[in-house]
C-alpha positions as CSV (number, residue, x, y, z in Angstrom):
1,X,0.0,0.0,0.0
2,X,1.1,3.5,-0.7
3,X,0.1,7.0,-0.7
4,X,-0.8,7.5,-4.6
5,X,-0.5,11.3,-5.3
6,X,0.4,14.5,-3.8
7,X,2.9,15.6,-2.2
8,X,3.7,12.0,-0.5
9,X,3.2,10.3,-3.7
10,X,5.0,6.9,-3.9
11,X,5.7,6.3,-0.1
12,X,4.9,2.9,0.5
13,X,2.6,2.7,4.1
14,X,2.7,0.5,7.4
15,X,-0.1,-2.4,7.4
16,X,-1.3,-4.5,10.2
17,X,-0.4,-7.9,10.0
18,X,-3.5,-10.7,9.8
19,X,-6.8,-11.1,8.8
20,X,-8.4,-8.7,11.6
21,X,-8.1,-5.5,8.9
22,X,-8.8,-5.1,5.4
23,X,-6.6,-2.3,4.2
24,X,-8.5,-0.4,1.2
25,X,-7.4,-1.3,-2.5
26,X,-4.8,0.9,-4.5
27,X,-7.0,0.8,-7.4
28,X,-10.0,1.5,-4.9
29,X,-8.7,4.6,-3.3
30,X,-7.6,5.8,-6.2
31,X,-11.4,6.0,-7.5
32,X,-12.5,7.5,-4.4
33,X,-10.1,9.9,-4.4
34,X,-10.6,11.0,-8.1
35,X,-14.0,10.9,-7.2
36,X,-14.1,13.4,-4.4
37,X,-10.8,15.6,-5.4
38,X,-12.5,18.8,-6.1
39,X,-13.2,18.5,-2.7
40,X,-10.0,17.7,-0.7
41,X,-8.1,20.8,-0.8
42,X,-8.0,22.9,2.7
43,X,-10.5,20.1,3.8
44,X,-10.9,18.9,7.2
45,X,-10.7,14.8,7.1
46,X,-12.2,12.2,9.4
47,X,-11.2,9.1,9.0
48,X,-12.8,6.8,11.3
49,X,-11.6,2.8,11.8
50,X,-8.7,4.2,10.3
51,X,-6.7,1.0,10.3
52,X,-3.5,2.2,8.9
53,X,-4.2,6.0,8.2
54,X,-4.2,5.8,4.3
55,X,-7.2,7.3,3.6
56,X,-6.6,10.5,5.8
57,X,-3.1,10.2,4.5
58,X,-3.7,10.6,1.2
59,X,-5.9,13.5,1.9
60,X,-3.6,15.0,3.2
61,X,-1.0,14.6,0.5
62,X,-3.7,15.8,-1.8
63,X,-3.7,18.9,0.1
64,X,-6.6,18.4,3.3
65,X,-5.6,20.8,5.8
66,X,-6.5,18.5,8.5
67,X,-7.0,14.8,9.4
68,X,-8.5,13.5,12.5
69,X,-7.2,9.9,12.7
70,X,-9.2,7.2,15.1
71,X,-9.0,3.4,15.4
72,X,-9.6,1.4,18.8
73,X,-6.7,-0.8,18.1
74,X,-3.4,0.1,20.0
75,X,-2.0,-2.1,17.2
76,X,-3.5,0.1,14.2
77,X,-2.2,3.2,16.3
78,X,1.6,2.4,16.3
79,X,1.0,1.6,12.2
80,X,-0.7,4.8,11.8
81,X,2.1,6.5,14.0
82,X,4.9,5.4,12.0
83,X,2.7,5.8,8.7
84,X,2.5,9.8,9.9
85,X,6.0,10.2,10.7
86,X,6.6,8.4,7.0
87,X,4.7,11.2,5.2
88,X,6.2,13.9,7.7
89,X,2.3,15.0,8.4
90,X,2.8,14.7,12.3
91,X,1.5,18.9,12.4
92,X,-2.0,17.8,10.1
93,X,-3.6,14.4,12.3
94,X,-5.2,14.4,15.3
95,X,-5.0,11.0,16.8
96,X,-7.7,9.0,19.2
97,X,-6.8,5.4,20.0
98,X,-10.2,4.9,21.4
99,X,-13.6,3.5,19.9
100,X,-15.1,5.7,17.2
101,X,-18.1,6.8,19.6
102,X,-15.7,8.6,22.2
103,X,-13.9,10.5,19.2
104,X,-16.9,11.9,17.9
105,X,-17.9,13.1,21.0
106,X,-14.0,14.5,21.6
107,X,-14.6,16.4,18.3
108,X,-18.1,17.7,18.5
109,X,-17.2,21.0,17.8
110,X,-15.4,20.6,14.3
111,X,-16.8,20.5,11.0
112,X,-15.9,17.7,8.8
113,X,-16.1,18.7,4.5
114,X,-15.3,14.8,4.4
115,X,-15.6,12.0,6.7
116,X,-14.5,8.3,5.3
117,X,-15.9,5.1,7.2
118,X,-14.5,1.7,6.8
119,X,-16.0,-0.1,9.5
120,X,-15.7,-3.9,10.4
121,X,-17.8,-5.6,7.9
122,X,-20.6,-7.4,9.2
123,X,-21.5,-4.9,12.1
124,X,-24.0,-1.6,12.2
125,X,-21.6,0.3,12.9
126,X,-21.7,2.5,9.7
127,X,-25.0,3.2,10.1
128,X,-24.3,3.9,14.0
129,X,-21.7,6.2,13.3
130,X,-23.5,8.4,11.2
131,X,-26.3,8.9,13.3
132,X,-23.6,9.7,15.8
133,X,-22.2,12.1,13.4
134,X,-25.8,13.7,12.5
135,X,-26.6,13.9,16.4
136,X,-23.4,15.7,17.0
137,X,-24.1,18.1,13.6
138,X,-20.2,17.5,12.4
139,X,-20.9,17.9,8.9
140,X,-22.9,21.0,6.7
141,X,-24.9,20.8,3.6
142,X,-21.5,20.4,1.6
143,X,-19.9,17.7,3.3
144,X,-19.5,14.2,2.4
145,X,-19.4,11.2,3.7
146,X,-18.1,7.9,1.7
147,X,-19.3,4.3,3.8
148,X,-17.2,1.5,3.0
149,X,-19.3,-1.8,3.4
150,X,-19.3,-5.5,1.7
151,X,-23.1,-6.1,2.5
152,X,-26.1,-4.5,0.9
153,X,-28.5,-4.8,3.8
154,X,-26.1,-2.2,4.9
155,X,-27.1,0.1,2.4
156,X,-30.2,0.2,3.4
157,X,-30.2,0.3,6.6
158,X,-28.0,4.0,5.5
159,X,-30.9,4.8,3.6
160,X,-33.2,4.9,6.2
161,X,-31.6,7.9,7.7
162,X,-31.3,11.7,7.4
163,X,-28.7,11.3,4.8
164,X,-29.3,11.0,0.9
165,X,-26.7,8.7,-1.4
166,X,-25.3,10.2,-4.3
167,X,-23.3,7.7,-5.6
168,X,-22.4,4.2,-5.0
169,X,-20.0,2.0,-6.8
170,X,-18.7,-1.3,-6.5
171,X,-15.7,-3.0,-6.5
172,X,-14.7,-6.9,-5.9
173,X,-17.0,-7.4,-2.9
174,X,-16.6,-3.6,-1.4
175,X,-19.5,-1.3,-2.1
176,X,-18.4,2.4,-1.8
177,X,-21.4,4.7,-0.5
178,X,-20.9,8.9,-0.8
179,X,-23.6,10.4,1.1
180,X,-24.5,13.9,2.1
181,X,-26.9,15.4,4.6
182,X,-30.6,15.6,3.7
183,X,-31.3,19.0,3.1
């Protein structure tokens, strides 16, 4: 894995070891991130079950003016530690080894323009976070956020909320969801 463009272009990244994370494709973050890249510059990034920081890494490189960083694993913290000294971004994350619920709540008064999830498949826990998320009003009209998820039922269970999908692709057995707040 490595950071694609920007101004870290071609490092090569820390990932955990085993089967308990499923770092996000190349190919896939690429998309996403061609996807989105009108939107990245001076944006403030929240990368949530960050595993090894790639996504807000990237971001970053792309020109984000801010990443908040959280995974729950003290594991996926050292990776993401040694990923952010790697790409010399240690002024740009803010870092919370603690589970995603406690972070939102430590960062209730920031906006987020773009707020990536990647939580562990087979769990609620993207459509938990973004009623967390709407609750705690981090995100305006312009915002985005982009689920990562291998299970429809998911999907719909993120329809069902105050949130309106306005794209969704898929790739291998990852669907990638870009929502923004109902309006």
């Amino acid at each position: 894995m490595r950071i694609i463009s920007g101004t870290a272009r071609g490092t090569k990244l820390y990932t955990l070891e085993g089967s308990k994370t499923r770092p996000t494709l190349d190919r896939v973050k690429e998309s996403v991130f061609n996807i989105i890249q009108n939107q990245i510059k001076e944006a403030t990034v929240l990368d949530l079950f960050s595993g090894s920081g790639a996504i807000a890494l990237e971001a970053l490189s792309r020109g984000a003016k801010k990443a908040v960083v959280c995974d729950n694993s003290k594991d996926a913290i050292e990776v993401i530690r040694k990923n952010i000294q790697k790409t010399h971004f240690e002024q740009k994350v803010e870092l919370y080894n603690t589970d995603y619920k406690k972070c939102l709540e430590n960062v209730k008064t920031q906006k987020f323009n773009i707020i990536y999830l990647d939580p562990p498949y087979k769990t609620n826990l993207a459509k938990d976070s973004i009623e967390k998320i709407l609750d705690l009003n981090l995100i305006d009209n312009n915002s985005i956020i982009i689920i990562e998820t291998d299970e429809e039922k998911n999907i719909k269970e993120i329809e069902k909320l105050k949130i309106q999908i306005v794209d969704q692709r898929k790739y291998g057995r990852a669907f990638i969801v870009f929502a923004k707040k109902s309006t």
